[in-house]
N, C-alpha and C positions, 0 to 999 in steps of 0.2 A: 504493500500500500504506500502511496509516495504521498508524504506528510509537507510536501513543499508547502504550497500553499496555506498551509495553516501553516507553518512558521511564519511565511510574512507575514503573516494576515496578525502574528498575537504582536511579531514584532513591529508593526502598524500602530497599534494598540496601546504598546507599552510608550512609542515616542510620542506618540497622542495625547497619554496621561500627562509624561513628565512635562512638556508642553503646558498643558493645561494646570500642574500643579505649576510652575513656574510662574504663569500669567497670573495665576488666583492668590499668590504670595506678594510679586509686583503691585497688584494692583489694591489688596488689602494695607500694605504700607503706601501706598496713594493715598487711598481715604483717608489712613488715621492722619496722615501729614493736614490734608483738607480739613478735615475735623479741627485740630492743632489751630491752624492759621483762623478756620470764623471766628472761635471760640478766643481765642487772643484777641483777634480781630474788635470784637465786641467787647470784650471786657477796658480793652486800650480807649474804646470809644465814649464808655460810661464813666470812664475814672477823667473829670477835670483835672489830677495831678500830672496823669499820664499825657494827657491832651497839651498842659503846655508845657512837659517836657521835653514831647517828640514833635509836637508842629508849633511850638513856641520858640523852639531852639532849631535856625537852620544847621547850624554843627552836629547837633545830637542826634538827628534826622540824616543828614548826608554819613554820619558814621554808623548809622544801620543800613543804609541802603550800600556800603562799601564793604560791611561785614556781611552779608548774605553775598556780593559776587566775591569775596573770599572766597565764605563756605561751595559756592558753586563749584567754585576753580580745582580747590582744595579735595572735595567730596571727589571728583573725574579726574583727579590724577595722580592721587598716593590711594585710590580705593585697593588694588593691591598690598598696599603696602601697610596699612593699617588693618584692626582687627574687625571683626564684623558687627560686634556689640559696640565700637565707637563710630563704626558709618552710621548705623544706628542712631546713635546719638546726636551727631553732627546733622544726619537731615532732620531729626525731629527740631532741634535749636535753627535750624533753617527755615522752617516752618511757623517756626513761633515768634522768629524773628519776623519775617514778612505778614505776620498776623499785626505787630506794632504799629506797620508803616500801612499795613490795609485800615488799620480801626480809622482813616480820616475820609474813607469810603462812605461810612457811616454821617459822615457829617456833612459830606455832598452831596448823596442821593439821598433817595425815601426807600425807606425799608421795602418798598411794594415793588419799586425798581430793582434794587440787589437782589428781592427774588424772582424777580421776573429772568433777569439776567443771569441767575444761579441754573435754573431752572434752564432756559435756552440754550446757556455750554453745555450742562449734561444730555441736553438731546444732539446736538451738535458733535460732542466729543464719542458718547455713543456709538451715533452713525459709524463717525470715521473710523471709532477703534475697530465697532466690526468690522466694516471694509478692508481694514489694511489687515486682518486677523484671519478672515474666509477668505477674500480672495486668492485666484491660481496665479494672478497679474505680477511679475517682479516689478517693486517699487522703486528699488535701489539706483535706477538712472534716477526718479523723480527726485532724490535726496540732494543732489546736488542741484539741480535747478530749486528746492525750495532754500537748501541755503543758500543761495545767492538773493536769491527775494528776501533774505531776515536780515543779510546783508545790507542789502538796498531800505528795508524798512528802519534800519539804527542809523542808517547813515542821513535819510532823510529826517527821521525825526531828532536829530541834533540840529540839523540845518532850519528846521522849523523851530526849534526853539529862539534862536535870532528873529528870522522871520515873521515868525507868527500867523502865519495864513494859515486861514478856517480851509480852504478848498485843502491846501497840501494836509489838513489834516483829516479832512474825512479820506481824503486819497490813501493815505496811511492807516487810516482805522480800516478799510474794506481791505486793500493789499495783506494789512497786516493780519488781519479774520483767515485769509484766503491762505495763508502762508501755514499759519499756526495747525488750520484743520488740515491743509495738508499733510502736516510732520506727525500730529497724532494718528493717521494711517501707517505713514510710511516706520514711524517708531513702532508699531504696536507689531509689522509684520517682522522688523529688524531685531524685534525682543523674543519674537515667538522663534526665529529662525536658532538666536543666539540660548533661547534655552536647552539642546541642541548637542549642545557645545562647553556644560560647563556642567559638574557635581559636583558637590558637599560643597564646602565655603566659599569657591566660587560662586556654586550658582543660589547662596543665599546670600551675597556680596553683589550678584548681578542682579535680584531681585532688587536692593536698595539705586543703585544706577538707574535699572528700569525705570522702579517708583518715581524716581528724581524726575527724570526726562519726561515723565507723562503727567506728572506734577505739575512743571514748567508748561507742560502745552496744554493744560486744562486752567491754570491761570491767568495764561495769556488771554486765550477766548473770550476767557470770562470779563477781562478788563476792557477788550473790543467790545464785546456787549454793551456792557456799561454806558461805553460814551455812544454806541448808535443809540442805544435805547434812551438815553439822556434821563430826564423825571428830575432833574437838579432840586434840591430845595430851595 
């Protein structure tokens, strides 16, 4: 009896799980980071001491926004090299970090806005993660033309900051929407491929990377949202 076919068929199966247990670990340290940042987010929003120590103080405000692209930098390129309990660490303090500098969210929009905006990434993000998760489609040419667009979206939004033109900046809000859903496809099938590819501490080391990377492009969305959706108070 030739047992071929049911070998592949379990060994199908088994890289299906590990797969799938990788993305379900990735994506479980997502949330809790999400979670981390509202919850920061909100509590930075209600405390007046916090409020004008982080948006009363431009120094004290430009020193958290300099320490989360530390931790960025830092997290993706000694993750090797550190242990898996301080990546751990480091994205969670990353998370709660950028929850400080969100709580002044709270004090530009109305709460009905933030969820409406909350609400429309998660269908957006969604979408794409299935997409780029089920699809047979290699994404990996797509990675390079959306970097050059995230390229192009930093470079223009510094040049707007002199400027200040409203058009270059809705131009930038849609470019920049358009960019971010792209990379949460093209990351979600680059994660699934790279689970794959790594066991034990690596691949509960690439679970935090993962997390990180889809972090960053469920954040970003969310913040395009925000200004199409507007609702200012």
């Amino acid at each position: 009896m030739n047992n071929t076919p049911y070998y592949y068929e379990s060994e199908e199966i088994a890289l299906a799980q590990k797969q799938s247990a990788f993305m379900s670990k990735t994506y479980g340290w997502m949330f809790l980071a999400l979670i981390i940042t509202g919850v920061v987010a909100h509590l930075t929003a209600s405390s007046e001491q916090a409020v004008t120590l982080i948006y009363g103080n431009r120094l004290a405000f430009w020193v958290l926004i300099l320490a989360q692209l530390g931790l960025v930098v830092g997290i993706g390129r000694l993750l090797d090299k550190i242990s898996y309990p301080l990546a751990v660490a480091l994205f969670m303090l990353y998370a709660g970090l950028t929850g400080l500098t969100f709580g002044g969210i709270f004090m530009v929009y109305s709460q009905q806005t933030i969820a409406l905006a909350f609400l429309s990434t998660s269908a957006l993000f969604g979408s794409m993660a299935a997409i780029g998760y089920f699809t047979n489609r290699d994404l990996s040419s797509l990675g390079t033309l959306l970097m050059a667009g995230l390229i192009g979206v930093v470079i223009a939004s510094l040049a707007n900051w002199f400027l200040k033109s409203d058009t270059l900046t809705w131009v930038i809000t849609y470019v920049g929407l358009a960019v971010f859903m792209g990379l949460t496809a093209y990351d979600n099938q680059k994660l699934k491929h790279m689970a794959l590819q790594l066991d034990g501490e690596g691949a509960r080391k690439g679970s935090i990377f993962g997390a990180l990377t889809l972090y960053l492009d469920f954040v970003n969305i969310f913040l395009f949202m925000l200004r199409i959706l507007g609702g200012r108070k």
